[in-house]
DOKE-304720 format. One record per residue (C-alpha): residue number from 1; y, z, x negated. Coordinates in nm, 4 decimals. Layout:
[site NUM, [Y, Z, X]]
...
This chain:
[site 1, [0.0000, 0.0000, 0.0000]]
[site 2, [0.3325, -0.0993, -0.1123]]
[site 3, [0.6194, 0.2107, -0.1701]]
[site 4, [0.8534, -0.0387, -0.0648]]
[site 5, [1.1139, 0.0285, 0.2461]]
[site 6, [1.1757, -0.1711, 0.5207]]
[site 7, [1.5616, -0.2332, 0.4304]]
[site 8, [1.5435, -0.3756, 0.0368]]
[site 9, [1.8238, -0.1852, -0.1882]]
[site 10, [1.8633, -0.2622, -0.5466]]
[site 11, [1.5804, -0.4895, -0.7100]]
[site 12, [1.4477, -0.4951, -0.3305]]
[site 13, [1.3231, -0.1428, -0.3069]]
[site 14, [1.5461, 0.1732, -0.1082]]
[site 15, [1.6699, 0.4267, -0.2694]]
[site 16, [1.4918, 0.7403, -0.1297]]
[site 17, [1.8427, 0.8907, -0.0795]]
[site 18, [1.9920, 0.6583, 0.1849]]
[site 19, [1.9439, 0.6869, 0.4726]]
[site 20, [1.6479, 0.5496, 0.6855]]
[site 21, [1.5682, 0.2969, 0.9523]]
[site 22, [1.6221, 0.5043, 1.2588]]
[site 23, [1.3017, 0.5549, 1.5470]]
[site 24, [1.3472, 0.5603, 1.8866]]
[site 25, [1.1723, 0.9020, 2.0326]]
[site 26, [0.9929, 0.9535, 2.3323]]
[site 27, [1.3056, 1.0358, 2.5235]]
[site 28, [1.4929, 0.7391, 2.3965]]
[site 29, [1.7235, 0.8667, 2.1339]]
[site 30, [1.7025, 0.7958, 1.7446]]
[site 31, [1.6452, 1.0006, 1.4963]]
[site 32, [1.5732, 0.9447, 1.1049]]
[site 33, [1.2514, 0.7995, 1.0233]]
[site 34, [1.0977, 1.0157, 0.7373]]
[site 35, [0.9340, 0.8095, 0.4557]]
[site 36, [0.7224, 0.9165, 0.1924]]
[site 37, [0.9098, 0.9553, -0.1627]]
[site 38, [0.8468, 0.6442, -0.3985]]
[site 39, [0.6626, 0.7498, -0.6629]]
[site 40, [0.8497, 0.7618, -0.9978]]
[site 41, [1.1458, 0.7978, -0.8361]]
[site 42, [1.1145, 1.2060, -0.7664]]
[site 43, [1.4072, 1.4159, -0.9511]]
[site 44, [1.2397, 1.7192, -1.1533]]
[site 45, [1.2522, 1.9601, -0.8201]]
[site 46, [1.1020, 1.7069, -0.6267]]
[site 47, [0.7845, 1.6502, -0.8851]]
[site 48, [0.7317, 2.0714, -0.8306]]
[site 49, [0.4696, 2.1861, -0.5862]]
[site 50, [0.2882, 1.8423, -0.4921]]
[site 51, [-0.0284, 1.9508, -0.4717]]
[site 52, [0.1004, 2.1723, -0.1932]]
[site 53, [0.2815, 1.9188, -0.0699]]
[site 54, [-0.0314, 1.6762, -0.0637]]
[site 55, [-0.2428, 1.9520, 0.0640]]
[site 56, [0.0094, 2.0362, 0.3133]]
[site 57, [0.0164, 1.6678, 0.4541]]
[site 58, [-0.3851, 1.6452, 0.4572]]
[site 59, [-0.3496, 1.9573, 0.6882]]
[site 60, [-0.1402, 1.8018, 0.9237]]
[site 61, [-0.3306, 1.4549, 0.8750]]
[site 62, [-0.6451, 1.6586, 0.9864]]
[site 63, [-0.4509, 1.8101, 1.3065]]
[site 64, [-0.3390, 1.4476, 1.4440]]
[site 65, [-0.7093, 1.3368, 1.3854]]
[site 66, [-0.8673, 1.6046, 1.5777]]
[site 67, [-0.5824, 1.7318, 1.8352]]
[site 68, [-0.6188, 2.0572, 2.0084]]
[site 69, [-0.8600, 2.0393, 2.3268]]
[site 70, [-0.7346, 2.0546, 2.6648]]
[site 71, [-0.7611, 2.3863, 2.8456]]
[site 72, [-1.0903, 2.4754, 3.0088]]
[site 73, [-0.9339, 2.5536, 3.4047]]
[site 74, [-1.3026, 2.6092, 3.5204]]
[site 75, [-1.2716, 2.9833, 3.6468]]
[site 76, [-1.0627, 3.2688, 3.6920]]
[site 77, [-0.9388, 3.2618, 3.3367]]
[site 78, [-0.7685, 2.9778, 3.1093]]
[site 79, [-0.8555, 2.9246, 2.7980]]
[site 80, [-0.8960, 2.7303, 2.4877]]
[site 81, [-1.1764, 2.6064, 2.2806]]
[site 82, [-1.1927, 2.7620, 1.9256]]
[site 83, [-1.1272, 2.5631, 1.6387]]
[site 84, [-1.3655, 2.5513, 1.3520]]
[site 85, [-1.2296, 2.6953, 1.0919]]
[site 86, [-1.1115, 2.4571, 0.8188]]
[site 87, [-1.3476, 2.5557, 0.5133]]
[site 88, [-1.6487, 2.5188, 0.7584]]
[site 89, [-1.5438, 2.1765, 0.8622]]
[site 90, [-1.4842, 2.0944, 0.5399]]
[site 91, [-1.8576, 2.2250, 0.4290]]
[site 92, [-2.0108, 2.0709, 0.6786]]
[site 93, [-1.8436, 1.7225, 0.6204]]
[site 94, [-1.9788, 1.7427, 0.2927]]
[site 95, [-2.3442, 1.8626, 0.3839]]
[site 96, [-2.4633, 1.6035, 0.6073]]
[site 97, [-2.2543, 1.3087, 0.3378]]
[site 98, [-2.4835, 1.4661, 0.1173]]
[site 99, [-2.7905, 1.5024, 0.2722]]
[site 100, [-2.7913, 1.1845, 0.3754]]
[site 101, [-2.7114, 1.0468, -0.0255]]
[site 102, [-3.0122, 1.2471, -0.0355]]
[site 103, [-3.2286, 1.0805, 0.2309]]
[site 104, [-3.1180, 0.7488, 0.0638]]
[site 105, [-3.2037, 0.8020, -0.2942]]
[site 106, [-3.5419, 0.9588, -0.1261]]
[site 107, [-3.6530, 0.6418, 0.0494]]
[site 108, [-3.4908, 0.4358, -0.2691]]
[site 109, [-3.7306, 0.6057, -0.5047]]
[site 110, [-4.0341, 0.5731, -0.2535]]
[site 111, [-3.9872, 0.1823, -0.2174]]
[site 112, [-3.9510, 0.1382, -0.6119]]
[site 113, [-4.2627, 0.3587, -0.6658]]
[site 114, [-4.4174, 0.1011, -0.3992]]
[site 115, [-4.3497, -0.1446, -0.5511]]
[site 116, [-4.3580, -0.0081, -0.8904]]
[site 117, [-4.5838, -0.3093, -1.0264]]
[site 118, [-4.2756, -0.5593, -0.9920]]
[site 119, [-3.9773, -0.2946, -0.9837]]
[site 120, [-4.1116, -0.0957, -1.2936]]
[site 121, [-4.1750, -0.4651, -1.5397]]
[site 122, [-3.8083, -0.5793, -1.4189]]
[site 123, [-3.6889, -0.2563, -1.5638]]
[site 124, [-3.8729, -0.2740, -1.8693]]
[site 125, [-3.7816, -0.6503, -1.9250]]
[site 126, [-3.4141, -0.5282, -1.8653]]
[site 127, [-3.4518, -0.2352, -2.1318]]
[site 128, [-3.5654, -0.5337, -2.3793]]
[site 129, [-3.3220, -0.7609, -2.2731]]
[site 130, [-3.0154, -0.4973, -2.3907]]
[site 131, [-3.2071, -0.4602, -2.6830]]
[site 132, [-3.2855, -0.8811, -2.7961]]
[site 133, [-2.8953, -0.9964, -2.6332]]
[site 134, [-2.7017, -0.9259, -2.9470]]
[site 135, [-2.9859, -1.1931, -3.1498]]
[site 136, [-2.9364, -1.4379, -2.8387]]
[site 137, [-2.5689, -1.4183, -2.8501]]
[site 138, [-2.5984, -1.4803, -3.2427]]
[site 139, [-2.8065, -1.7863, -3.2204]]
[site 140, [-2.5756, -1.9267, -2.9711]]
[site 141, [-2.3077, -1.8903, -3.1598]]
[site 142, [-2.4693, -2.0560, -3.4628]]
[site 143, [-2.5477, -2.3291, -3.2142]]
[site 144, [-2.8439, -2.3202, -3.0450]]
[site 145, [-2.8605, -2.3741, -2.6630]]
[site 146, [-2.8677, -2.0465, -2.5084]]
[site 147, [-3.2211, -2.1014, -2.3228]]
[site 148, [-3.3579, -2.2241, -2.6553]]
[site 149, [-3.2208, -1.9453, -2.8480]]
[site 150, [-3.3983, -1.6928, -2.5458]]
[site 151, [-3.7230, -1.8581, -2.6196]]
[site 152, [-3.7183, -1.8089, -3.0164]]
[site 153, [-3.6372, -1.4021, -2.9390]]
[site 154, [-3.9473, -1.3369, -2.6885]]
[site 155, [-4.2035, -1.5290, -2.9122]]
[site 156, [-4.0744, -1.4193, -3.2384]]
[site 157, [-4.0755, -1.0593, -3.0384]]
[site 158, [-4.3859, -1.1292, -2.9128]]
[site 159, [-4.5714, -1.2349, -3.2113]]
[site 160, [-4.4251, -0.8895, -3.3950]]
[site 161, [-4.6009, -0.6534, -3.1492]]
[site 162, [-4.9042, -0.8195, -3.1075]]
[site 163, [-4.9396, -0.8553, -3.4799]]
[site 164, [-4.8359, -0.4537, -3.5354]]
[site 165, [-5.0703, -0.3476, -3.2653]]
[site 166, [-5.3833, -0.5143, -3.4541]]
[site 167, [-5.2916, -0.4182, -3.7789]]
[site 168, [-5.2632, -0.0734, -3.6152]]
[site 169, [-5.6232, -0.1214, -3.3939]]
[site 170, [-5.7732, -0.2861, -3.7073]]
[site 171, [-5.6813, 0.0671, -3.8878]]
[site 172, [-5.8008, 0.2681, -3.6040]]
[site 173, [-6.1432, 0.0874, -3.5858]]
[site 174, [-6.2436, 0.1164, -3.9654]]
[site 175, [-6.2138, 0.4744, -3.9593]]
[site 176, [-6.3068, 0.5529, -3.6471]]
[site 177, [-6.6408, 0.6278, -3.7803]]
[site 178, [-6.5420, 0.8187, -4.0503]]
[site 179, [-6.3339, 1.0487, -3.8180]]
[site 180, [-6.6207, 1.0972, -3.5867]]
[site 181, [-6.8317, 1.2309, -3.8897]]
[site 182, [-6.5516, 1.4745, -3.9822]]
[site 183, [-6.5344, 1.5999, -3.5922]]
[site 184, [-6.8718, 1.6602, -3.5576]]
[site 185, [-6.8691, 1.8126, -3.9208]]
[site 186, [-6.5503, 2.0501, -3.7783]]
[site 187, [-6.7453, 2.1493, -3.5189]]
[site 188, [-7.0079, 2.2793, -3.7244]]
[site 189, [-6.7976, 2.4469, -3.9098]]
[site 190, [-6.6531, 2.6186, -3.5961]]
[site 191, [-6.9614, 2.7605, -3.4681]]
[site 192, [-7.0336, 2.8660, -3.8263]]
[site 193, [-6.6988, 3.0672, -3.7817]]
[site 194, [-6.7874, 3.1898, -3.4649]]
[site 195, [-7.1165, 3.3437, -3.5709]]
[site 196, [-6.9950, 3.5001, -3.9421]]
[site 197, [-6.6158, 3.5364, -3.8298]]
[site 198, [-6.4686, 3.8787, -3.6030]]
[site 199, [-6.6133, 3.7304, -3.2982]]
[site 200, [-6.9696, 3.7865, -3.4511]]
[site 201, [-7.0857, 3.5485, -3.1420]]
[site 202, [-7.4598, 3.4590, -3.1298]]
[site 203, [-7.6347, 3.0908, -3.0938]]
[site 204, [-7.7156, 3.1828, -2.7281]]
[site 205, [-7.3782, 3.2736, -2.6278]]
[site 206, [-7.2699, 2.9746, -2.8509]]
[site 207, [-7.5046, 2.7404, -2.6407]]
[site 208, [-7.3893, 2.8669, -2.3499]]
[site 209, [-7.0025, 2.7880, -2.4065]]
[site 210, [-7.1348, 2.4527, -2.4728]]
[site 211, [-7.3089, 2.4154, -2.1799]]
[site 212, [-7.0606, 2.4942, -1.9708]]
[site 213, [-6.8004, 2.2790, -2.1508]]
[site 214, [-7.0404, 1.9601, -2.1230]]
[site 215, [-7.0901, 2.0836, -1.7729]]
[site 216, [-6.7446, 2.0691, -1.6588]]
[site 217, [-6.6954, 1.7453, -1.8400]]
[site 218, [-6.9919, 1.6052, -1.6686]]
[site 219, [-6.8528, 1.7291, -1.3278]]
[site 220, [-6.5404, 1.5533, -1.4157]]
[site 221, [-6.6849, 1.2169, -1.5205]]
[site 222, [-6.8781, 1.2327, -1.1554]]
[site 223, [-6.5871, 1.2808, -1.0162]]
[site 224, [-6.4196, 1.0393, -1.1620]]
[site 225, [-6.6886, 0.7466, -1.1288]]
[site 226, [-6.5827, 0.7481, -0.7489]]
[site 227, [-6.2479, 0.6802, -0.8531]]
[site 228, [-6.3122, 0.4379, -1.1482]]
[site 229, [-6.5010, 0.1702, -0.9427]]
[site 230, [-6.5608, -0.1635, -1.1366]]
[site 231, [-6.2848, -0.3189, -0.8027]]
[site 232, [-6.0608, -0.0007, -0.8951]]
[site 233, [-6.0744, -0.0995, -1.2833]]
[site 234, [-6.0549, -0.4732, -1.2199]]
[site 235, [-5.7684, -0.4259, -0.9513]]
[site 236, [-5.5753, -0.2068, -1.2515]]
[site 237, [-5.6279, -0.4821, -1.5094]]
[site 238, [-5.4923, -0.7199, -1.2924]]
[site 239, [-5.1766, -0.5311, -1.2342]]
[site 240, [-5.1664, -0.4367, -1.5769]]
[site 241, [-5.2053, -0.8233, -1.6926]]
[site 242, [-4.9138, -0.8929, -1.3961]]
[site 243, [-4.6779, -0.6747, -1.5539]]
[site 244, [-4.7384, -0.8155, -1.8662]]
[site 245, [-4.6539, -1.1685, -1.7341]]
[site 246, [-4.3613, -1.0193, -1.5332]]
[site 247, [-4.1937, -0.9027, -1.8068]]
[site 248, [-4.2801, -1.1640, -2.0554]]
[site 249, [-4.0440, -1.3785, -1.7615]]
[site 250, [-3.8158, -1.1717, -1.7032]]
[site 251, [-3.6773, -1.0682, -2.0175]]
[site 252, [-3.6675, -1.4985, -2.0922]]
[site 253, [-3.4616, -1.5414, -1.7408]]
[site 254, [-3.2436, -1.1909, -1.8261]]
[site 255, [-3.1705, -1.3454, -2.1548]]
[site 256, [-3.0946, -1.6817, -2.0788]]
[site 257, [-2.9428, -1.6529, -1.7096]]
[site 258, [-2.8170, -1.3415, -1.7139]]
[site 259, [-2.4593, -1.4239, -1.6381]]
[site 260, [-2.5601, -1.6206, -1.3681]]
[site 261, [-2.8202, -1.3651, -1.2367]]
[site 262, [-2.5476, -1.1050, -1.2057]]
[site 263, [-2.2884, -1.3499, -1.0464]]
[site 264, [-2.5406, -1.3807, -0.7457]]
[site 265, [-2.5696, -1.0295, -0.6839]]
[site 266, [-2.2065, -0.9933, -0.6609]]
[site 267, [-2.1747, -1.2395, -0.3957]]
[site 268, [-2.3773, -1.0038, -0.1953]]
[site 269, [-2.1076, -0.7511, -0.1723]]
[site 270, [-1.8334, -0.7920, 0.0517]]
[site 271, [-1.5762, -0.9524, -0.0806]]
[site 272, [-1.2992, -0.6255, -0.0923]]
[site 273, [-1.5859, -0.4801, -0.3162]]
[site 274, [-1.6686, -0.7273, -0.5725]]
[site 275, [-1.4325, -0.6430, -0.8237]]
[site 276, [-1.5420, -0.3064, -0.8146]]
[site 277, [-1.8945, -0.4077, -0.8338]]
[site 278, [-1.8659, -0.5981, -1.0950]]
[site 279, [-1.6946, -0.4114, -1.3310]]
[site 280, [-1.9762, -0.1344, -1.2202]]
[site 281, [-2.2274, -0.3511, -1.3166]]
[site 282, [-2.1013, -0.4503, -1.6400]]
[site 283, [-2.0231, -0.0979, -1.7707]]
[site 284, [-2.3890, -0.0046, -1.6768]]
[site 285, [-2.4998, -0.2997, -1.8944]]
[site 286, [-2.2998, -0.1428, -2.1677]]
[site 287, [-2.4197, 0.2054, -2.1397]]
[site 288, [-2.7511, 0.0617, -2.1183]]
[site 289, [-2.7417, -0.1257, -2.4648]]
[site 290, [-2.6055, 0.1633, -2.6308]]
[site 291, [-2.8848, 0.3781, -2.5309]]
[site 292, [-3.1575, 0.1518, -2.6401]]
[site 293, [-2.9789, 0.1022, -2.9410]]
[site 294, [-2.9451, 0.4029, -3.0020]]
[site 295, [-3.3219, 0.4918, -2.9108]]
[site 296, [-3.4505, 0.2438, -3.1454]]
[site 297, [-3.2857, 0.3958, -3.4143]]
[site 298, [-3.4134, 0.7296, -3.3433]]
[site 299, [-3.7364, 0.6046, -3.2767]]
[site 300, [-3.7618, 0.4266, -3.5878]]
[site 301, [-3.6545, 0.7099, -3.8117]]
[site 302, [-3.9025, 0.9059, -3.6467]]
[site 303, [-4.2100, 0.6768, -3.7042]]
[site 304, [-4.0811, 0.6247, -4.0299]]
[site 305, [-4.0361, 1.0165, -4.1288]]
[site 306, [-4.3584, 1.0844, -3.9867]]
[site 307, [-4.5729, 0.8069, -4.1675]]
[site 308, [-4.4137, 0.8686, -4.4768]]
[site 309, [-4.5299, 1.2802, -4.4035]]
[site 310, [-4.8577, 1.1617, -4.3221]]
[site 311, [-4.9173, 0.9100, -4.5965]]
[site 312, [-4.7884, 1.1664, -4.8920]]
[site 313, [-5.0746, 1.4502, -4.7409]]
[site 314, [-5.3447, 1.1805, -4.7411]]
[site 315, [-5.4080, 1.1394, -4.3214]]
[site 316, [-5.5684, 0.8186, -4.2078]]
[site 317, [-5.4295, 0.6047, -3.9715]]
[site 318, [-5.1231, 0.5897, -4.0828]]
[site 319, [-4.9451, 0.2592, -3.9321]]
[site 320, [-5.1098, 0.3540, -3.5695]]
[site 321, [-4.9454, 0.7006, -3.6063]]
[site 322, [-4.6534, 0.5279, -3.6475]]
[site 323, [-4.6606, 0.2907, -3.3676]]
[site 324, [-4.7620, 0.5876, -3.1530]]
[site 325, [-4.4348, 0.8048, -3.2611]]
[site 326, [-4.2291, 0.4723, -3.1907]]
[site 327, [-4.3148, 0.4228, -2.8664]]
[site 328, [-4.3891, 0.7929, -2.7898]]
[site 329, [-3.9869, 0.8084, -2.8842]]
[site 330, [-3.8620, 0.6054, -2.5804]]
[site 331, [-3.9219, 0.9121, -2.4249]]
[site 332, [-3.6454, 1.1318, -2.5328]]
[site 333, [-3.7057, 1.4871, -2.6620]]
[site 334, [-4.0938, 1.5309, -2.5486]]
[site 335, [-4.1834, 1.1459, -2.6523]]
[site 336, [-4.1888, 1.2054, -3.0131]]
[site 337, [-4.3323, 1.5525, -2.9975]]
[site 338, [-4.6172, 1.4534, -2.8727]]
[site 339, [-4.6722, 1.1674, -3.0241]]
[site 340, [-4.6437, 1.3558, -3.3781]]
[site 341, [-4.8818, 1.6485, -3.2177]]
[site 342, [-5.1665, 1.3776, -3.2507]]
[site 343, [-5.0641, 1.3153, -3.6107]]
[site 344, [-5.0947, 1.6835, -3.6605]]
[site 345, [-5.4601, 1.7249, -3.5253]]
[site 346, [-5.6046, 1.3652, -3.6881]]
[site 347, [-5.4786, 1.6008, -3.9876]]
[site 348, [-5.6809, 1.8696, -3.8611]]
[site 349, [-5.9984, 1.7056, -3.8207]]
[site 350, [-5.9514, 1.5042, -4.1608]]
[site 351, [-5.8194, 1.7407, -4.4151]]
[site 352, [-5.7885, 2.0854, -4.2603]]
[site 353, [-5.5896, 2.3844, -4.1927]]
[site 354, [-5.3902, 2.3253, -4.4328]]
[site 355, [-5.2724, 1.9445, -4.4192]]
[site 356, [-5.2461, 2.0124, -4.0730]]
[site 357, [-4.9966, 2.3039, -4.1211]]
[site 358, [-4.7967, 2.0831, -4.3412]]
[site 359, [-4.8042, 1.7601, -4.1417]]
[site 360, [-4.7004, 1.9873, -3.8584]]
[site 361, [-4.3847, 2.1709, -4.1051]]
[site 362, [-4.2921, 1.7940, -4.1655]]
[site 363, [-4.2836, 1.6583, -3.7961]]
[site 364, [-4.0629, 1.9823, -3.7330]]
[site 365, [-3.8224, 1.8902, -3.9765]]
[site 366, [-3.8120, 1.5177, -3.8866]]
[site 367, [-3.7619, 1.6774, -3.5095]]
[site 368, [-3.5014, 1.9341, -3.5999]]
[site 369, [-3.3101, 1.6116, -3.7956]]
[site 370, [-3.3050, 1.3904, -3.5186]]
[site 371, [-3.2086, 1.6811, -3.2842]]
[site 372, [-2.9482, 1.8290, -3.5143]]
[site 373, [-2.8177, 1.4950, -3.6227]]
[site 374, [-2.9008, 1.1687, -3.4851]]
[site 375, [-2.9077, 1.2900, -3.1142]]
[site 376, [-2.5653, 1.4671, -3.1309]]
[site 377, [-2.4161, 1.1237, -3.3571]]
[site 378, [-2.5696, 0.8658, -3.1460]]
[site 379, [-2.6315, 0.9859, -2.8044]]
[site 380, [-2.3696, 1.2367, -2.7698]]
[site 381, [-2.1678, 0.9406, -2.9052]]
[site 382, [-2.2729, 0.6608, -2.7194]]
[site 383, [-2.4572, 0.8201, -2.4050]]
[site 384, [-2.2794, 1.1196, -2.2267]]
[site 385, [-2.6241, 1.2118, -2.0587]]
[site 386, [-2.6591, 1.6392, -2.0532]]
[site 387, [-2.9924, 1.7705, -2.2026]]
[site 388, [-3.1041, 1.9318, -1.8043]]
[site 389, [-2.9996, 1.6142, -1.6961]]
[site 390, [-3.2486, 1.3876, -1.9395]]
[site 391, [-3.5603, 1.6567, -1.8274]]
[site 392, [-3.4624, 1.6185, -1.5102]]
[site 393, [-3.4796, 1.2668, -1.5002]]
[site 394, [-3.7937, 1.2395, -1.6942]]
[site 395, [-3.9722, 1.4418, -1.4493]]
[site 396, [-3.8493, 1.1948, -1.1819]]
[site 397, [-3.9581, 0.9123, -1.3548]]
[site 398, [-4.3001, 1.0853, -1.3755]]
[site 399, [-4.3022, 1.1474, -1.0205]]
[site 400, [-4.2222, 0.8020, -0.9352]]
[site 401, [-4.4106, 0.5924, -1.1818]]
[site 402, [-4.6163, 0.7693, -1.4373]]
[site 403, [-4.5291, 0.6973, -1.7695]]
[site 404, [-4.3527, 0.4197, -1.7386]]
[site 405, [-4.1250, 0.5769, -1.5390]]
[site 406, [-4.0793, 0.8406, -1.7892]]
[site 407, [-3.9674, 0.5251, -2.0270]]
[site 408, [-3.7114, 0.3319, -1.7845]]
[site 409, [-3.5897, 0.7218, -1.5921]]
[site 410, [-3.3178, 0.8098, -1.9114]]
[site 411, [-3.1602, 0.4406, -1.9516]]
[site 412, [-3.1067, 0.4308, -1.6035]]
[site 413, [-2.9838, 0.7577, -1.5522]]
[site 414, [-2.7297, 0.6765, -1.8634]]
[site 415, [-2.6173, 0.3545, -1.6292]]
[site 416, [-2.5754, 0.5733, -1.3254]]
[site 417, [-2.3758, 0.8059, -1.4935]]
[site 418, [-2.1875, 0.5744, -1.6665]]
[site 419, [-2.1423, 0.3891, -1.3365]]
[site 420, [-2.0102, 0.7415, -1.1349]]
[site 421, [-1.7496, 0.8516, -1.4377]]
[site 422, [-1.6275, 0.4576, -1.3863]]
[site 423, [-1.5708, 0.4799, -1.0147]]
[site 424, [-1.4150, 0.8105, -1.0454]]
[site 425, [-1.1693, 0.7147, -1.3186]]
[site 426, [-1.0990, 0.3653, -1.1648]]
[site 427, [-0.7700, 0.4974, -0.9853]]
[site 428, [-0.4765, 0.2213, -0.9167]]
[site 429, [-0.1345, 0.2706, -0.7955]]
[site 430, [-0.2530, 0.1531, -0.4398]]
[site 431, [-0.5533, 0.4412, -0.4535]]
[site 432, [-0.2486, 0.7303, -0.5408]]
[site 433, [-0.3417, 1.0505, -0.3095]]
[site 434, [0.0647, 0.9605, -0.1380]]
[site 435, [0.0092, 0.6560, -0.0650]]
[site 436, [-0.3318, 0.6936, 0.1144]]
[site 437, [-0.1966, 0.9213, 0.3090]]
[site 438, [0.0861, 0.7056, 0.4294]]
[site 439, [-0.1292, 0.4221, 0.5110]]
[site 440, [-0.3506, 0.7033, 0.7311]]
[site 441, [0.0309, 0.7996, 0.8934]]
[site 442, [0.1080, 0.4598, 0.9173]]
[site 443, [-0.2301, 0.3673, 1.1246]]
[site 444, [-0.2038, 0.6508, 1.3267]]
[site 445, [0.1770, 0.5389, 1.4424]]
[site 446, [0.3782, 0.8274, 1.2461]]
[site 447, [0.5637, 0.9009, 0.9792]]
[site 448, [0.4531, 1.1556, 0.6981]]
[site 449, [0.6412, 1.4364, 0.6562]]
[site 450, [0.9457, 1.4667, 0.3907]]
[site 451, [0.9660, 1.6400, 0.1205]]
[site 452, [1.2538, 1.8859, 0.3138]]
[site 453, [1.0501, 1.9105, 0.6293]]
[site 454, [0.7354, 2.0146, 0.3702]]
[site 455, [0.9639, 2.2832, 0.2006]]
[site 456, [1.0739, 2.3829, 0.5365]]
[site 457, [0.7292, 2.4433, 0.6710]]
């Protein structure tokens, strides 16, 4: 809404001072029409008190919208209808906006986990798509067409993760004998414990433990056979070999028509909101390729601390403990953990106590630098997510979709945020809290209050 008046003064806009257009009352006379102040045109004692001021006029805004009932002439006495108190109305206008935000996100979330064999491969293709864009963008500009350019970054990507997982499975299967030798062997050895250590256990109680261990996991595998079907297992293979393809896709079309991609979905707005959902859109993108930029980096240091741990005490499987704490890393501040907990009992099993105590001193330290350093430089630099926040919105993703919805719940809880702190700071001189309320005056047939009448009051 324009500040303008109705009569133009200097440069076409009134002076505040002079007098206004005069409004004929009910009655027929005239009296001045009171305008709201333009702003940055207030003297010093005019700037004082405006949040009263605005709060004031919101209170009287609120009294036109819901006018005092009639009088209730059905019996001996008259009376009127009491008002709800202000702070309940208030309350309550926020409860039922936000229970039904609520109901919305609920029945969002139930359709994605639905359909979480498309929605959750789109998201992962996006996630790769921040992450390959910047190598697109540099092969364009070198000067190859842009869907060419997207083809060269999925193969090339393609061709470095299959070739690292079978380097990696190649490792695993060569000593994967060897390991099984050195479990059974530390088994021995604990039941040797058991029956010369404090527990002084005997071979029957021993047995017995045993039994009911291999019982329970026999129980469990019987269970489980209803479950694991050879239609169950072929149906998840299927979807499992459909994600691959829809991603494989996907991240070609994000990285080649993405601009054009995004330009349709705006079109779907309404046309007052496009601007805003654009610019939405496109600072989501942003916060989204800072976070996986920032996660490889972590991630990498972390596979890269923890091989080089691994390698110096001697524990196999180096290069697939690696891979593991890479991907295990997408999943901030438990990923990695994990991942390295499995590098800490392959330790166990292989050299000991001891290499395991150390392998488990070094993935503390790599943890403690990536939580006392690259977190707080990178994350805290380039992501404003809070710590409850990232739990909480692992343990969504969880909920929703497993572990893959543990990987894609953070990124897109970055973009959310990122989108809300946008919206929220996106304020123009038509969206000022004085002029809204004029246009609200100004629909309703009135005039807002002066700043005198305000004072008065």
């Amino acid at each position: 809404m324009s500040n303008e008046a109705d009569g133009p003064g200097a440069n076409g806009v009134t002076d505040p001072t002079d007098p206004s257009p005069e409004t004929p009352t009910a009655d027929g006379s005239h009296e001045p029409r009171r305008r709201l102040p333009i702003i940055g045109m207030r003297s010093r004692d005019e700037e004082e008190g405006i949040a009263q001021r605005i709060a004031h006029q919101w209170a009287q805004l609120r009294d036109v919208r819901r006018p005092e009932p009639e009088p209730i002439a059905t019996g001996p006495s008259n009376f009127s209808r009491a008002q709800v108190p202000w702070g309940l109305d208030l309350a309550a206008a926020w409860a039922w906006r936000f229970l039904i935000i609520a109901i919305a996100g609920y029945v969002i979330a139930r359709v994605i986990g639905y359909f979480a064999v498309i929605t959750v491969p789109l998201v992962i293709a996006l996630l790769l798509s921040a992450l390959a864009v910047p190598v697109v963008d540099l092969l364009q500009r070198v000067g190859f067409p842009r869907g060419l350019a997207a083809i060269l970054v999925v193969l090339a990507g393609l061709a470095f993760v299959a070739s690292l997982l079978t380097f990696a499975g190649q490792q695993v299967a060569n000593g994967a004998n060897d390991l099984a030798d050195q479990v059974v062997a530390g088994l021995g050895e604990i039941k040797s414990w058991l029956k010369t250590g404090p527990l002084h256990a005997s071979d029957s109680q021993i047995n017995d433990y045993i039994d009911k261990i291999q019982k329970g996991i026999s129980d469990r595998t019987k269970d489980g056979v209803k479950l694991s079907s050879v239609t169950e297992v072929g149906t998840v293979l299927t979807h499992v070999l459909a994600g691959f393809f829809v991603i494989l896709f996907s991240t070609y079309f994000f990285l080649a028509d993405g601009d054009r991609i995004w330009a349709w979905f705006v079109r779907l707005a309404p046309r007052a909101a496009r601007e805003h959902v654009d610019s939405s859109g496109r600072v989501a993108w942003i916060s989204l390729t800072q976070f996986v930029r920032a996660t490889v980096i972590v991630a990498l240091t972390d596979a890269i601390g923890i091989m080089i741990v691994a390698a110096i005490l001697g524990v196999p499987f180096v290069l697939a403990i690696g891979v593991l704490v890479f991907l295990g890393a997408f999943i901030p501040m438990v990923g990695a953990t994990i991942a390295g907990t499995v590098a800490i009992l392959v330790a166990l099993v292989d050299q000991g106590p001891l290499t395991a105590l150390l392998m488990m001193g070094g993935v503390i330290l790599i943890q403690q630098i990536e939580g006392h350093v690259l977190q707080p430089f990178l994350m805290g630099r380039w992501v404003s997510v809070h710590p409850l926040g990232v739990i909480v919105a692992i343990g969504c993703g969880v909920l929703v979709a497993g572990v893959a919805g543990a990987l894609v719940a953070v990124p897109l809880a970055a973009a959310v945020n990122s989108v809300v702190q946008h919206l929220a700071s996106n304020t123009r001189v038509g969206d000022d809290a004085e002029e809204q309320l004029a246009e609200d005056y100004q629909e309703l047939g009135e005039s807002p209050p002066t700043n005198e009448s305000v004072r008065n009051d």
